[in-house]
C-alpha positions as CSV (number, residue, x, y, z in Angstrom):
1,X,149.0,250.3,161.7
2,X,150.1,246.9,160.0
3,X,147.4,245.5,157.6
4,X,148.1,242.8,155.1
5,X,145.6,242.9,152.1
6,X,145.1,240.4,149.6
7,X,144.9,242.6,146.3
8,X,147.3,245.4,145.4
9,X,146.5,249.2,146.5
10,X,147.1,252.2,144.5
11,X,149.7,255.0,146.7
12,X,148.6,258.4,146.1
13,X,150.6,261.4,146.0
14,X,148.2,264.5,146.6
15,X,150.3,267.6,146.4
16,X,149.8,271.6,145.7
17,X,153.4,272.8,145.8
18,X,156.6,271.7,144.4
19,X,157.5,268.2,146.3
20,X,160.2,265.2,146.3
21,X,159.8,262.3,149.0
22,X,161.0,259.6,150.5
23,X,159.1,257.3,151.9
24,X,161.2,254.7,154.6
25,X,160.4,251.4,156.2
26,X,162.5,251.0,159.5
27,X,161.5,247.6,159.8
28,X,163.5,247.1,156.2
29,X,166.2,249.8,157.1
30,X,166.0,250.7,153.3
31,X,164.1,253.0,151.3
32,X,161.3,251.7,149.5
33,X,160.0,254.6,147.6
34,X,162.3,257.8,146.3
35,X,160.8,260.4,143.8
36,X,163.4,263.3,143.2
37,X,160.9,265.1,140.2
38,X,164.0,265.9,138.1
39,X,162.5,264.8,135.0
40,X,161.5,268.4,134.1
41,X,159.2,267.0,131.6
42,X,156.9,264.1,130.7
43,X,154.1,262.3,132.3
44,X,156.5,259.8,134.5
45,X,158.2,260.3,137.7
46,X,161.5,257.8,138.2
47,X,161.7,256.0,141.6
48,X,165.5,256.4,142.6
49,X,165.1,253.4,145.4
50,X,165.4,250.0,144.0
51,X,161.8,249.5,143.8
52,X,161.1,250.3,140.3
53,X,157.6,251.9,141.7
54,X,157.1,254.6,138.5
55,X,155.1,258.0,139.8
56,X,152.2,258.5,136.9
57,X,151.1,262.2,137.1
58,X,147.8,262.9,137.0
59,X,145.7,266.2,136.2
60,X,147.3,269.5,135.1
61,X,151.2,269.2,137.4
62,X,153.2,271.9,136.1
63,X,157.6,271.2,136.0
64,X,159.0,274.1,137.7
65,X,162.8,275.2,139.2
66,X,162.9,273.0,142.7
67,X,165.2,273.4,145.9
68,X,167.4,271.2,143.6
69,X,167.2,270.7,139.8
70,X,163.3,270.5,139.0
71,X,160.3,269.9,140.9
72,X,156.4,269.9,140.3
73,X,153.4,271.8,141.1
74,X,150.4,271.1,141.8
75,X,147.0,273.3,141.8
76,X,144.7,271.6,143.1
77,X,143.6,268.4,144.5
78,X,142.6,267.0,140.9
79,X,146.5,267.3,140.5
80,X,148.5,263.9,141.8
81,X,151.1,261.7,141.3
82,X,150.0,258.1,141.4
83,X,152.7,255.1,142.3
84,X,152.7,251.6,143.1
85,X,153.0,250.5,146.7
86,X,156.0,248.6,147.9
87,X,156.6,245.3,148.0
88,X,156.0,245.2,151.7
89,X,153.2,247.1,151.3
90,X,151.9,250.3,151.5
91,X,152.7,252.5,154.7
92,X,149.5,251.9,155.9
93,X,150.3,248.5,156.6
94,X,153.5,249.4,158.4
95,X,153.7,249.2,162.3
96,X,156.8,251.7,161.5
97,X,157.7,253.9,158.6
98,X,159.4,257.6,158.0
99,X,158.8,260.1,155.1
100,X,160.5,263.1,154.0
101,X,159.7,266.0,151.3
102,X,160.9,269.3,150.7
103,X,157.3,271.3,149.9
104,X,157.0,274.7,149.3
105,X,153.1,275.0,150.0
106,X,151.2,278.3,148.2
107,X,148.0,280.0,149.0
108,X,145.4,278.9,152.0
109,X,143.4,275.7,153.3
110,X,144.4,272.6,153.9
111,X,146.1,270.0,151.4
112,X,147.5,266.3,151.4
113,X,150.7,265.8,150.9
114,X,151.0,261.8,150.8
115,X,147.8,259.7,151.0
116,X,146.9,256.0,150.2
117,X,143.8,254.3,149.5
118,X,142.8,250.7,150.2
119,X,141.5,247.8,147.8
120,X,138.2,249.4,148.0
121,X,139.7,253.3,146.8
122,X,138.6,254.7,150.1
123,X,140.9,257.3,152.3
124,X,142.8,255.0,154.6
125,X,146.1,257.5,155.4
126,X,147.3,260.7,155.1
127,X,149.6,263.6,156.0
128,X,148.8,267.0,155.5
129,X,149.1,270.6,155.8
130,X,146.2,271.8,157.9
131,X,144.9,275.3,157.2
132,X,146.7,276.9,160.5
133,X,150.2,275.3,159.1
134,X,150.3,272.8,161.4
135,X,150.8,268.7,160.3
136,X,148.1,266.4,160.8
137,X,148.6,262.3,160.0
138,X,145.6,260.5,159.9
139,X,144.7,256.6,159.6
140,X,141.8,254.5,159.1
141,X,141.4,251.3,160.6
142,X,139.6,248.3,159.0
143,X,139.4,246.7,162.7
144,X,137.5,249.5,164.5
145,X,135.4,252.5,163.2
146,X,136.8,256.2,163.1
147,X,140.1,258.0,161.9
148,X,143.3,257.9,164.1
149,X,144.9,261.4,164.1
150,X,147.7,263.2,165.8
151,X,147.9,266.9,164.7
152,X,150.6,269.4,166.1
153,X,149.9,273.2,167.2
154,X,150.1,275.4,164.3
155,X,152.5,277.6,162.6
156,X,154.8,274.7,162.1
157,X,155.2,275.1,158.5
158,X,155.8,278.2,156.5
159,X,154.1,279.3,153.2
160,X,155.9,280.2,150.1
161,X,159.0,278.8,151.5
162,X,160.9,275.3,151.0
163,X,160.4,273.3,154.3
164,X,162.2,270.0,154.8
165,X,159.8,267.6,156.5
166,X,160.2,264.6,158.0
167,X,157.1,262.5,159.6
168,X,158.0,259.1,161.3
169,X,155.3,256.4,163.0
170,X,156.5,253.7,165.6
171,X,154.7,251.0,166.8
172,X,151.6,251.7,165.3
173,X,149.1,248.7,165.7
174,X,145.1,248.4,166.1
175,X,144.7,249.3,169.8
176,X,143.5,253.0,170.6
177,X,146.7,255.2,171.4
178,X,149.4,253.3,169.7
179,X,152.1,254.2,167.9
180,X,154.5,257.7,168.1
181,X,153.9,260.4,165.5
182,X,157.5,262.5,165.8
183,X,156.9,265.4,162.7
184,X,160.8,267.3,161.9
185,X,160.4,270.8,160.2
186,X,164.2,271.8,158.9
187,X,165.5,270.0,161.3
188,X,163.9,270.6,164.3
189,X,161.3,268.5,166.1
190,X,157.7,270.3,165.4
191,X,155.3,267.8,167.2
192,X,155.0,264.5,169.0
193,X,151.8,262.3,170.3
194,X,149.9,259.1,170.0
195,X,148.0,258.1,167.3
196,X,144.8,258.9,169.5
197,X,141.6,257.1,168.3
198,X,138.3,258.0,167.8
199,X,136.4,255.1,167.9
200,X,137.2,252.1,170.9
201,X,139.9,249.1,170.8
202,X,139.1,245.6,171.2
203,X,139.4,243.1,173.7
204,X,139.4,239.2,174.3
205,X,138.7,236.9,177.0
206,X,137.1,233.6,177.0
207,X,138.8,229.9,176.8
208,X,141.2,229.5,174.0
209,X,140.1,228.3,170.5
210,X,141.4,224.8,170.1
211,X,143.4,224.6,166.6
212,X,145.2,222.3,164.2
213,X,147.9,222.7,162.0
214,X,148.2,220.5,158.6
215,X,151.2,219.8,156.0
216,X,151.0,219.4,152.7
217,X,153.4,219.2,149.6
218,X,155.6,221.8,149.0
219,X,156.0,222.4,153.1
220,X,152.4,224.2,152.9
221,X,151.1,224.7,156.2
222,X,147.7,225.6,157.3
223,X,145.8,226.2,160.3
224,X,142.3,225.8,161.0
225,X,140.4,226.3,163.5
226,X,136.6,226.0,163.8
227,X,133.7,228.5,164.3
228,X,129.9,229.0,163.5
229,X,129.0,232.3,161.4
230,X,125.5,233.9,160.9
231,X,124.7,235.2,157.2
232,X,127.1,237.8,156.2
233,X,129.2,237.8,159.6
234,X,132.6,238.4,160.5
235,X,134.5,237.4,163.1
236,X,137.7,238.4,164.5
237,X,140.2,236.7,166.5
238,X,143.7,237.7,168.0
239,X,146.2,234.5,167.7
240,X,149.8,234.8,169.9
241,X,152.5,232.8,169.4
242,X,153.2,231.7,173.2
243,X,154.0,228.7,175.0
244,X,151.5,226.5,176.7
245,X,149.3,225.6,173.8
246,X,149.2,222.4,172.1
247,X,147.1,221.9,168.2
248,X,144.7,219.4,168.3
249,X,145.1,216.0,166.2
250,X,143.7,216.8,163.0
251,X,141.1,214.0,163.0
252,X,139.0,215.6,165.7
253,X,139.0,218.7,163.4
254,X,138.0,216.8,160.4
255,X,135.3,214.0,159.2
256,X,138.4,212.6,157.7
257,X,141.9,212.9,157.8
258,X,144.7,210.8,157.0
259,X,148.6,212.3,156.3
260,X,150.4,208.8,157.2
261,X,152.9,210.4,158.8
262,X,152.8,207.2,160.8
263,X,154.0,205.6,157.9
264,X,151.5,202.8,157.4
265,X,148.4,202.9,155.4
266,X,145.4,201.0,157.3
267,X,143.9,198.2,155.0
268,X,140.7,199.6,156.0
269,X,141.4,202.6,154.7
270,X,143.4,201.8,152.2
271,X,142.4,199.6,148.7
272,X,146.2,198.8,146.3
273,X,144.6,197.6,143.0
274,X,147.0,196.3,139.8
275,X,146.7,194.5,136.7
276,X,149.9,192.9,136.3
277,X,152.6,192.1,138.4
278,X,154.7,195.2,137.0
279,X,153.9,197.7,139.7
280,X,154.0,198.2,143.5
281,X,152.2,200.2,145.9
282,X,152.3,201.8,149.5
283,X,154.2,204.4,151.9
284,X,156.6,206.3,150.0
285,X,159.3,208.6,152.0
286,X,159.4,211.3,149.7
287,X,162.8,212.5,148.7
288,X,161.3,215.9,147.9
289,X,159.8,216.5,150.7
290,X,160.8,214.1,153.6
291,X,157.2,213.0,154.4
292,X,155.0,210.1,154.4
293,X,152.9,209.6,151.4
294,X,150.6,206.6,149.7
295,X,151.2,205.8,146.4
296,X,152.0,203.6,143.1
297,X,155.6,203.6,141.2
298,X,155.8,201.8,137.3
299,X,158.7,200.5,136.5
300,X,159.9,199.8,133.0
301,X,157.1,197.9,131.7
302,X,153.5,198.0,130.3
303,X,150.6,198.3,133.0
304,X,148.3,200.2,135.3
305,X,148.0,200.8,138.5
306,X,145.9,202.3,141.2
307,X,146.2,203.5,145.2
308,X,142.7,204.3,145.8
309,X,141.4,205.3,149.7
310,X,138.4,203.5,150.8
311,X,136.1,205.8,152.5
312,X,132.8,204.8,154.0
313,X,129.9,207.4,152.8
314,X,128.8,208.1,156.0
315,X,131.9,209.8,156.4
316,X,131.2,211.8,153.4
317,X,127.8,213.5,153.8
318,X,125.9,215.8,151.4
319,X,127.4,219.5,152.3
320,X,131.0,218.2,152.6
321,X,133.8,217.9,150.4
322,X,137.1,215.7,150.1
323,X,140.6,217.4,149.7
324,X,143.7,215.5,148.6
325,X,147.2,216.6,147.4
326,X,149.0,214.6,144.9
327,X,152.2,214.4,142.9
328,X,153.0,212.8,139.8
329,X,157.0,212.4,138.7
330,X,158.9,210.5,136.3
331,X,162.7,209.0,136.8
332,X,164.9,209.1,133.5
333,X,166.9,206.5,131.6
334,X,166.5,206.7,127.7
335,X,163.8,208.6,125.5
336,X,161.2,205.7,124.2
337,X,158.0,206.0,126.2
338,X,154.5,206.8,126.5
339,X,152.5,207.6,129.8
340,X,149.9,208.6,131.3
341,X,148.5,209.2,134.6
342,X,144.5,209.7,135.8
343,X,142.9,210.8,138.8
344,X,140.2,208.2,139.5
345,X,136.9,208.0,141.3
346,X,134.8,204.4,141.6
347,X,133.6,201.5,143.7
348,X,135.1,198.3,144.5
349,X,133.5,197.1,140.2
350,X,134.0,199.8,138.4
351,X,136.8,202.8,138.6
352,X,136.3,206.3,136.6
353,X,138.6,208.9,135.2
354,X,138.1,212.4,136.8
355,X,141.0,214.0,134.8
356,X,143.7,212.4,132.3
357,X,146.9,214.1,134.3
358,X,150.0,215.0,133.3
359,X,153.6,215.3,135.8
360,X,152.1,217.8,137.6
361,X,151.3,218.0,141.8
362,X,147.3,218.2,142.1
363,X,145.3,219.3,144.5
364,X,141.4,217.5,144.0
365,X,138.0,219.0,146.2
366,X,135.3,216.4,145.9
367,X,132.0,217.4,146.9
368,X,129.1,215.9,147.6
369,X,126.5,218.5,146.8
370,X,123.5,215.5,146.8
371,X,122.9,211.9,147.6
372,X,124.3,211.0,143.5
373,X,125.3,214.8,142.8
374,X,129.0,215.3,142.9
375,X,131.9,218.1,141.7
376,X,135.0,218.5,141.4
377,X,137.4,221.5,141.3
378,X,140.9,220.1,140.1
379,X,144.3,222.8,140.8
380,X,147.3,221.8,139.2
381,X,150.5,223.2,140.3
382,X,148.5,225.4,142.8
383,X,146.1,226.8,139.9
384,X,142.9,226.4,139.6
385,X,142.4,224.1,136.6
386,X,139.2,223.0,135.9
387,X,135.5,222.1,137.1
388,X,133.5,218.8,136.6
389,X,130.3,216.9,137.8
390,X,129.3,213.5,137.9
391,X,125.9,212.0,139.0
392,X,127.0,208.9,140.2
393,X,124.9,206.1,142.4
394,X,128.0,204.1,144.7
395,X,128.1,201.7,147.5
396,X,129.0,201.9,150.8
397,X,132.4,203.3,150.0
398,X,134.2,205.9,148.0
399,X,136.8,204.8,146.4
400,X,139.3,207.6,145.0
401,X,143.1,207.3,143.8
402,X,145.6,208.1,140.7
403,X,146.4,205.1,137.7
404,X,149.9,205.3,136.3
405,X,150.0,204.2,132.8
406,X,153.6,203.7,131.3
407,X,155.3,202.1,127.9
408,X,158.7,202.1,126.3
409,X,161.6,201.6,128.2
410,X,163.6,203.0,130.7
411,X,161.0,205.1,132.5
412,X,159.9,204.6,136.0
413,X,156.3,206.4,136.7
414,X,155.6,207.8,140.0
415,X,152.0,208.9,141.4
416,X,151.1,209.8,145.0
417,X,148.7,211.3,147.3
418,X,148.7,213.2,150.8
419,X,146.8,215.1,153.2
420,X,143.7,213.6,152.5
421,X,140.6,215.2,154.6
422,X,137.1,215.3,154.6
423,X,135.8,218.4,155.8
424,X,132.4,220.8,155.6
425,X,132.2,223.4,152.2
426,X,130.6,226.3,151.3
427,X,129.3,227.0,148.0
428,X,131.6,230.1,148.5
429,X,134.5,230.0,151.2
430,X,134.4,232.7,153.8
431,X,136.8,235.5,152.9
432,X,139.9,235.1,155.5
433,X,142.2,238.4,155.9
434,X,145.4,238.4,158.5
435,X,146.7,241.3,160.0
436,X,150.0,241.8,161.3
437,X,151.1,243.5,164.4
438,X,154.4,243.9,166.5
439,X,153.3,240.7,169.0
440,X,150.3,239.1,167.9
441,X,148.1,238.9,164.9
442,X,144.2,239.6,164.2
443,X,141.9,237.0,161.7
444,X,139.0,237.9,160.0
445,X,136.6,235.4,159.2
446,X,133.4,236.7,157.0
447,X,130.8,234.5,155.9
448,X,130.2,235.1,152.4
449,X,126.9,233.8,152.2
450,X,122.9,234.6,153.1
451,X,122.8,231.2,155.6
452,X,124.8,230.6,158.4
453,X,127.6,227.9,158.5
454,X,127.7,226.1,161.6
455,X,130.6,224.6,162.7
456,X,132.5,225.5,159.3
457,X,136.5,224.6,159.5
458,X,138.2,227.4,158.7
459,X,141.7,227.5,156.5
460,X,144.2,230.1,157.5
461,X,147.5,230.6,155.2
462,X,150.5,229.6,158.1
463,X,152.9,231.3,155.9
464,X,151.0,234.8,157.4
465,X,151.0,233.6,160.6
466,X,155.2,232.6,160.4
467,X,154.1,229.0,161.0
468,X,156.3,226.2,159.5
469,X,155.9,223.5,161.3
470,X,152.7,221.7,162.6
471,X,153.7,222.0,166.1
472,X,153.9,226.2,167.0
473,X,152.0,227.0,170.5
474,X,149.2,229.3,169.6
475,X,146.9,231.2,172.1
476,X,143.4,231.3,169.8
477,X,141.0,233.9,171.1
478,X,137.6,235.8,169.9
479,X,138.1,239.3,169.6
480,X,135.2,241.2,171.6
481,X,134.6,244.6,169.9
482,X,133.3,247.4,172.2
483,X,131.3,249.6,169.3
């Protein structure tokens, strides 16, 4: 099974024999893991791949003579080698992977010899020797309930002897029954079978979730689609990149939305303010980026200036929150200069400075958490940077924008903004995992929160998905689970 997790998962190496492995990704047709034991001493096991993943041993391992120069022993489960997983993860979130060890497995019962927990440190793979000396690979899906197993007869493996065993899994994804266990001893071919599952697959039916696809800076896509959740619930969907779906214009998915890609900026929308005639505002064509983007360049020159948007209230109600992407950049001539730029916040008298910025690219979440009550979460350079709130009585529009402040000479000041929605919040976002499989892909949604959120647009990273464009056909559908 491919899984894709968002924080890193410890690889566990439960052994009680001597042992070397090699763990390989077909998909990357290079080893991604390579422990040989040779050390002979020491607390560290070298990877020989060129993955730099370091074994740690754990408990009471004894070095001992190997099949080839040294090897370790292990007895008992307390005894381990721990390693990092790879950087395309861990074989649990592999549709296809091999291993191979030489063991030399003592005394009776069963014993692991490769496992892996998750993010959580619960059981979520394993291959081991089964009491009967047969080999048994088990995985746990976070999809569906139950283990998937595939065990071959027994006598397969024989005690107090070096066995070289191979175990290889193809095509393994989330449906019941998929994916081809083939298990080698010395050689030979000792089992193959399916995965088979123990709990039921999914299914989906049902109209296809409409979707939209956005662009900011940096060619960061996203795609959103939208969906009610009860307290605490989680929702699944399978997405398929196939032809004969279209993504929605952005502005039904939104309360606001504005990327001027049509490369004009609406009047009504759109407020230029300047103090002196130094300055000039409106669509730039990036030369970073090649897209369409409102802003305000200084020339050499004293003076401030200011793009702000002009957005009517109603279009900004308590429970929602305003996103924008901005960039600030500077052209070069000589070295005397001062500058500044600011991220500002008003009404058509009066303009306030959220945060003094520097030539950075910004992304800004204003939310409305009350008729006055308002916050703001500043990123710079895609980290978050820091919190504020204001409690602030305005008009009948919100007015929001960056100032460019330059002296000296020879310095041309820059300041821009895209992207610019208005969309619902949640005092904590809804958790969002993707999981990868050989055709189609699987999106949890979980609502974080007590209450429900009704009709809460919901951010997927496109990178996961493949996306890089705001144009890809995707068939959007709810996952129906049958447990």
């Amino acid at each position: 099974m491919k899984r894709k997790k968002l924080s890193c998962i410890a690889l566990l190496l439960f052994m009680f024999f001597a042992f070397g492995i090699v763990a390989e990704s077909v998909a990357l047709a290079a080893p991604i893991g390579e422990w040989k034991f040779d050390e002979g001493h020491g607390i560290l096991a070298d990877d020989s791949s060129d993955q730099g993943k370091t074994g740690r041993l754990w408990g009471a391992p004894t070095w001992v003579e190997g099949i080839r120069s040294k090897a370790l022993q292990f007895a008992s489960s307390a005894d381990y080698v721990q390693v990092a997983p790879s950087v395309s993860g861990s074989l649990n979130t592999l549709c296809n992977w091999s291993i191979t060890a030489y063991i030399k497995p003592t005394g009776t019962g069963e014993g692991y010899v490769y496992s892996e927990k998750d993010h959580e440190n619960n059981l979520c793979l394993y291959i081991s020797i089964t009491e009967d000396d047969g080999i048994k690979v088990a995985t746990n899906h976070s999809l569906r309930p139950g283990w998937d197993t595939y065990q071959t007869g027994s006598n397969k493996i024989k005690r107090n002897e070096w066995n070289h065993l191979v175990v290889t899994l193809e095509n393994g994804g989330v449906k019941a029954d998929s994916g081809i266990v083939k298990c080698y001893v010395n050689g030979a071919l000792a089992g193959e079978g399916r995965l088979g599952c123990s709990g039921t697959s999914f299914s989906y039916s049902g109209n296809a979730i409409p979707y939209c696809i956005t662009k900011s800076d940096f060619d960061k896509f996203t795609v959103w689609l939208k969906t009610s959740l009860q307290g605490n619930e989680t929702k699944y969907f399978c997405m398929r990149k196939v032809p004969g779906y279209t993504p929605i214009n952005p502005s039904t998915m939104f309360q606001f939305y504005e990327d001027f890609e049509s490369g004009t900026a609406a009047s009504s929308k759109w407020q230029y303010i300047k103090n002196d005639e130094k300055g000039s505002g409106g669509i730039f064509t990036d030369w970073k980026f090649d897209l369409y983007s409102v802003g305000a360049t200084q020339p050499p020159g004293f003076g401030t200036i200011c793009y702000l948007a002009k957005i009517p209230l109603s279009l900004i109600p308590v429970g929602t929150a305003l996103h924008w992407s901005s960039e600030n950049y500077m052209n070069w001539s000589w070295s005397t200069f001062t500058y500044s730029y600011s991220i500002g916040l008003g009404t058509d008298q009066s303009r306030i400075t959220i945060h003094d910025a520097g030539s950075y690219t910004y992304d800004v979440i204003i939310k409305r958490v009350s008729t006055d009550g308002w916050e703001f979460d500043i990123y710079r350079d895609g980290e978050y940077f820091e919190s504020k709130a204001l409690t602030q009585s305005f008009t009948s529009y919100l007015l929001f924008g960056m100032n460019s402040y330059r002296g000296g000479n020879g310095l041309t000041t820059n300041a821009r903004m895209d992207n610019v929605i208005v969309r619902t919040y949640a005092s904590i976002e809804p958790t969002v995992s993707v999981f990868e499989f050989t055709d189609y892909y699987i999106v949890s949604v979980k609502n974080n929160l007590g209450t429900a959120l009704t009709d809460y647009q919901v951010p997927i990273p496109a990178a996961q998905l493949g996306i890089l464009n705001t144009t890809t056909s995707l068939e959007m559908k709810q996952v129906t689970k049958a447990w």
